[in-house]
N, C-alpha and C positions, 0 to 999 in steps of 0.2 A: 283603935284596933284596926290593923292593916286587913282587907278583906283576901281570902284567898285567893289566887289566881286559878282562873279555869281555862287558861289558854295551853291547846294542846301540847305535850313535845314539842311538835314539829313548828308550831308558834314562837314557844320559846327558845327553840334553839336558834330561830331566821331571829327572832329579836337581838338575842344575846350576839350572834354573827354578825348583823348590820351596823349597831353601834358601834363593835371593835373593828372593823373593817372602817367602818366612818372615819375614825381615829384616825388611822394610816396613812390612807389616800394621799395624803399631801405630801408625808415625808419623803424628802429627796429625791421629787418627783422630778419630772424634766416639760413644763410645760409646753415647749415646741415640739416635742415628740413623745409625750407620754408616756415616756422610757425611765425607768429609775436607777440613781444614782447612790447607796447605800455599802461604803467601803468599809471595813472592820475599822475603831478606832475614828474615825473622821466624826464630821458634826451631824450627820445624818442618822451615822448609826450607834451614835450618843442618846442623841435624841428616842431612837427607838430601844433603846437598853432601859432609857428611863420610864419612857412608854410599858413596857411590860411589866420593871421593875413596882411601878403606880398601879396597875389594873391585878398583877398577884399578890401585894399586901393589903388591896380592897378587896379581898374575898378570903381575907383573913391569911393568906399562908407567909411560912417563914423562907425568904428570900437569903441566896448565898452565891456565891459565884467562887466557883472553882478554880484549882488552879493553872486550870487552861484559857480562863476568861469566860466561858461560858456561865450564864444566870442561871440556878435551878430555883422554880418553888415549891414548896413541900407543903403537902397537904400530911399530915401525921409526923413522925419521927424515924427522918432516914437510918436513925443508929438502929431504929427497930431489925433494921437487914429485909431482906429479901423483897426491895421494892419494885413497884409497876415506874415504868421513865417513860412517856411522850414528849411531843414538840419538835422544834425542827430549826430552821435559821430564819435570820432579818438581814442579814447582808444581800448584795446582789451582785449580779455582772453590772461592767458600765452596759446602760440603757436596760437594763433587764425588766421583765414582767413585775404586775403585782402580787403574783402568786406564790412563785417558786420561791419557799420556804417561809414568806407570813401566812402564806395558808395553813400550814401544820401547828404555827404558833396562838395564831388565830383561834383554831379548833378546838384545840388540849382547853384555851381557856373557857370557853364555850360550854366541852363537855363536863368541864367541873361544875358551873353553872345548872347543868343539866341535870348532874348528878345528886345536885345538894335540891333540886327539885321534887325528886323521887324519895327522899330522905335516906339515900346510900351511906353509909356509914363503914369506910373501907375497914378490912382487916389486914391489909397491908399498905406502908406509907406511899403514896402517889408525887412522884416528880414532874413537874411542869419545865421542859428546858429549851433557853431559848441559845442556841449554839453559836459561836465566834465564829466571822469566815468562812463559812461553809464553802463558799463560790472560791477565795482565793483570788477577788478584783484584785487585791491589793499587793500584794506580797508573791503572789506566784503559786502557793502551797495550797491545794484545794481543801478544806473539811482540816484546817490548821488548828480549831477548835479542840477538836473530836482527838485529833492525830496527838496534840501536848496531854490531853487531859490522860490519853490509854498510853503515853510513852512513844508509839508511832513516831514522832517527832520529838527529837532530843532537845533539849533548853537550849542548849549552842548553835543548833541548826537553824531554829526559830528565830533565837537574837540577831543572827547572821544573814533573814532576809532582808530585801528594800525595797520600796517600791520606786516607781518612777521619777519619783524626784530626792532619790538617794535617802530619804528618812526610812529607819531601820524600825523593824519592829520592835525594839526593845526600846529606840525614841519612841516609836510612838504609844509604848505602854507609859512610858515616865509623861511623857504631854499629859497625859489620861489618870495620870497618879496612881499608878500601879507602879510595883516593883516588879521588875525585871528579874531578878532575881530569884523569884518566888514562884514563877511557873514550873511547872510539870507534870510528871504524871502523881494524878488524884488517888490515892488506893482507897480514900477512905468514903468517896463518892463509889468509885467502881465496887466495892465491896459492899455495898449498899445496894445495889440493882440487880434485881433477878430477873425481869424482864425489861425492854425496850421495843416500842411501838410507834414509829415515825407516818403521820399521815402527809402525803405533800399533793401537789397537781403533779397529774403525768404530762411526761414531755416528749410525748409522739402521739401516733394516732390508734393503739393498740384499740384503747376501749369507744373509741369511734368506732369501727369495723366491727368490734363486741356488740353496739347500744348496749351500753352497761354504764350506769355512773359511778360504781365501784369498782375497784379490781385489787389482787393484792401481785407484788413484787415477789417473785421467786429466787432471785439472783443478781448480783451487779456485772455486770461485765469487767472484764481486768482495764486499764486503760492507763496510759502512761503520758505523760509532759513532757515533750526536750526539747532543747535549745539548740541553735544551729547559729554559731558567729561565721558570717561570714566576710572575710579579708580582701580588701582591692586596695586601689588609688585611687586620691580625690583628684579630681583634674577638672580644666574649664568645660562645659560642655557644648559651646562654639570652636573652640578653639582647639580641642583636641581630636586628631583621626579618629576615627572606627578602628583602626586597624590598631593604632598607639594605646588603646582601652585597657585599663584591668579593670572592669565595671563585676563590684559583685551581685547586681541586682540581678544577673545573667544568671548566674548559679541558683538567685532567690524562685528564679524562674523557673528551673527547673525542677527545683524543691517542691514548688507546688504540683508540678504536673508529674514527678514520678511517685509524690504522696497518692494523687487521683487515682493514677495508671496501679500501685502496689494494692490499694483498698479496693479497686473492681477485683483486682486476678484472687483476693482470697476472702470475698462477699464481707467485707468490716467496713470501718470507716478510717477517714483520716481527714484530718481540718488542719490549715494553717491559719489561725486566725488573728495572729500578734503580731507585725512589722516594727521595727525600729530602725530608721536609716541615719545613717551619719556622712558629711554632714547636714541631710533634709533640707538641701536649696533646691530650687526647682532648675537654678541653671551650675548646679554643680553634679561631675560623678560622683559617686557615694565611694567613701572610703571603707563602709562597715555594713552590714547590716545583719542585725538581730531577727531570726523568724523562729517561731514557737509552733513545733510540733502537735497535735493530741490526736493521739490515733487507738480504736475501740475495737474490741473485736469479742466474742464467746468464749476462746483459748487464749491464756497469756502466750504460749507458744506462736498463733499470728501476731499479735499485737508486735513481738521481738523479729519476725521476719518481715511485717513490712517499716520497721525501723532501720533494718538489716539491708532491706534494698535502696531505700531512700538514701542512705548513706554511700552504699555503693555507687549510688548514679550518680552522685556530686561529691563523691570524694572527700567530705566533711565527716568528722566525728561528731557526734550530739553530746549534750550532756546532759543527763537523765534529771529532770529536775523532778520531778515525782512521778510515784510510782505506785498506781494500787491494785492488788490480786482481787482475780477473780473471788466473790464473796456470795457462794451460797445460804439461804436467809434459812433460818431452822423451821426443819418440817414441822416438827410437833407443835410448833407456838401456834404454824401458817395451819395446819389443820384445825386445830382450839379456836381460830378466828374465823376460818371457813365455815364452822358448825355454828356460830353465832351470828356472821354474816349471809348467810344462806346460799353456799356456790356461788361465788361471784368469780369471773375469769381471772387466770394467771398469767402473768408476764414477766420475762425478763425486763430488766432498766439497766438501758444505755447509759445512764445517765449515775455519777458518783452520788453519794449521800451518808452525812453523820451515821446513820443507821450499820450503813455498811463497816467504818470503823469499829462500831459499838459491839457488832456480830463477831468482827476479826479480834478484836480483845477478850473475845468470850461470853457477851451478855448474848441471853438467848432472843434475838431481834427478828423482828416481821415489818413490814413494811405494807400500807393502807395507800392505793393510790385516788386520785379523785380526775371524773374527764375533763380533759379540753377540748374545747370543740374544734378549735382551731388547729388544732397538732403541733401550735410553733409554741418557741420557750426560748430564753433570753433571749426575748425582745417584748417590745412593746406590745406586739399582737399578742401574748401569753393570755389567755383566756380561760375562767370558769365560769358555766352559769350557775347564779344564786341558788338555784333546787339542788343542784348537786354538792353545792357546797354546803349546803342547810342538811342534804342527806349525808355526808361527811361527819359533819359534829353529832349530827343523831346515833350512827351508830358505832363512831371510835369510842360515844360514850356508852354504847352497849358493851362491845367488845374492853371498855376499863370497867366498869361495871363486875361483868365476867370474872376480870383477871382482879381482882380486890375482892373478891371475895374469900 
């Protein structure tokens, strides 16, 4: 006879957090720099599909992956309709944190754990889902998951990215022994979900300035991708004048700094964060170079004007490689979780997330954030502390609790 456990909640939900957290640590770590390495489809983030896919069928639920790629596990029966969906992503930026998106994945597991402790017994089916891509390291397409499973992203458009070393995403679903073929949009998942509750780490310093280890997300900001090819001549670079140049790195220059100059004059942001030169000798002019746009703002309306001037001042057209609208998160969900999280502050997120798809397809979606202390995110300094995160699982599993009943 197994003796009952008398270790608090708060006991067991650090217990239940530190082992699965233990798990992870290693994968597709980067041990010179602490930074993780976790591309959709690569061996890393095989390795953690398989990782969830192991830790949801030991706590009994029935595992399925969609036909966006994304993993769900189901605690009850999704045909039931009108289910509860948390979770969040396992992919990363290159060198990204440990947080940003195993932490939401992390949690869900956790608060099922938590849940089967209190003897909860849902009366609606509960979805655990661990999301495809979120970040878009690979492919270019951020939340490419989320985007195929709601239609966002059409079969064609998906088969048709690549990543840097020319392998298409539709190779690299056949590496992985998926059919290519068979992706799209799910109706039979999305028809299935009544609600969606994404917990992840915030990635700024909102709930530092709060002291709050909770907060929830009120809105995503709209925020767009584009590409900028830019055209010169290769030429020696001893041996050719200044004056004789077509050098496009001049133009790349400029790109940065009238991105800076458009993001102060209308308070947003704007990041060049992507290079690509050709041909990348340190003693040749560049013939090409590729730089990647992503510029943020509260109105889709600035986000198009400081695209608008960026272009103007170099004379280049972009090419919009994605594109997401502004995404208000539903008040009445965010109220129902504020009544059971006790007023905890509200923030907008700069920052894109599955959630936000999920919202724009119609599920009625909230979003749980958890603090960093640190304010920084893809990167390796990405930081939670263990209480907060221990206070995460506690009470995403109040707030499911809550909504299953």
């Amino acid at each position: 006879m197994v003796a009952e456990s008398t270790a608090s909640p708060r006991e067991q939900a650090a217990a239940s957090f530190d082992a699965l957290y233990a798990d992870l640590h290693p994968i597709g770590r980067d041990p010179a720099t602490g930074g993780y390495h976790r591309f959709v489809y690569a061996d890393e983030e095989l390795t953690l599909r398989e990782w969830f896919t192991g830790e949801a069928r030991a706590r009994g639920l029935d595992v399925h992956e969609d036909r966006g790629g994304n993993i769900w596990a189901w605690w009850g029966d999704p045909a039931d309709g009108d289910a509860v969906g948390t979770g969040s992503h396992l992919d990363s930026v290159p060198q990204g944190g440990p947080y940003d998106g195993p932490l939401g994945v992390v949690s869900a597991l956790g608060a099922v754990d938590l849940l089967r402790s209190r003897g909860v017994q849902p009366r609606r089916p509960l979805g655990l889902v661990a999301f495809a891509d979120e970040e878009g390291g690979r492919f270019g397409v951020a939340c490419s998951g989320s985007r195929i499973l709601t239609g966002a992203l059409s079969r064609e458009r998906a088969l048709g990215l690549t990543d840097e070393d020319g392998v298409s995403y539709g190779e690299a679903l056949r590496r992985t022994g998926r059919d290519p073929e068979s992706i799209g949009r799910d109706d039979e998942v999305l028809g299935a979900l009544g609600t969606f509750v994404e917990l992840h780490v915030e990635q700024g310093r909102g709930l530092i300035e709060h002291d709050a280890p909770l907060g929830l997300y009120t809105m995503i900001r709209p925020h767009g991708r584009y590409r900028f090819d830019l055209l010169g001549r290769a030429d020696h670079a001893g041996a050719t004048r200044i004056q004789d140049r077509d050098d496009p790195m001049l133009t790349q220059a400029e790109l940065v700094l009238a991105a800076r100059r458009a993001a102060e004059r209308h308070g947003a942001v704007a990041t060049v964060g992507r290079v690509l030169v050709e041909p990348n000798g340190i003693n040749a002019i560049p013939s090409r170079v590729r730089a990647w746009l992503d510029t943020r703002a509260d109105e889709e309306a600035t986000v198009r004007a400081i695209v608008a001037e960026v272009r103007d001042a170099i004379g280049v057209e972009p090419f919009e490689e994605m594109w997401t609208a502004r995404v208000d998160l539903d008040l009445d969900l965010m109220e129902r979780l504020d009544g059971v999280l006790g007023g905890i502050p509200r923030l907008p997120s700069g920052a894109g997330h599955d959630a936000g798809i999920m919202a724009t397809a119609g599920v009625p979606t909230a979003m749980i954030l958890v603090r960093n202390p640190t304010g920084v995110s893809h990167s390796p300094d990405e930081h939670a502390e263990r209480d907060d995160c221990v206070e995460g699982v506690v009470r995403l599993a109040d707030v499911l609790e809550d909504l299953l009943r």
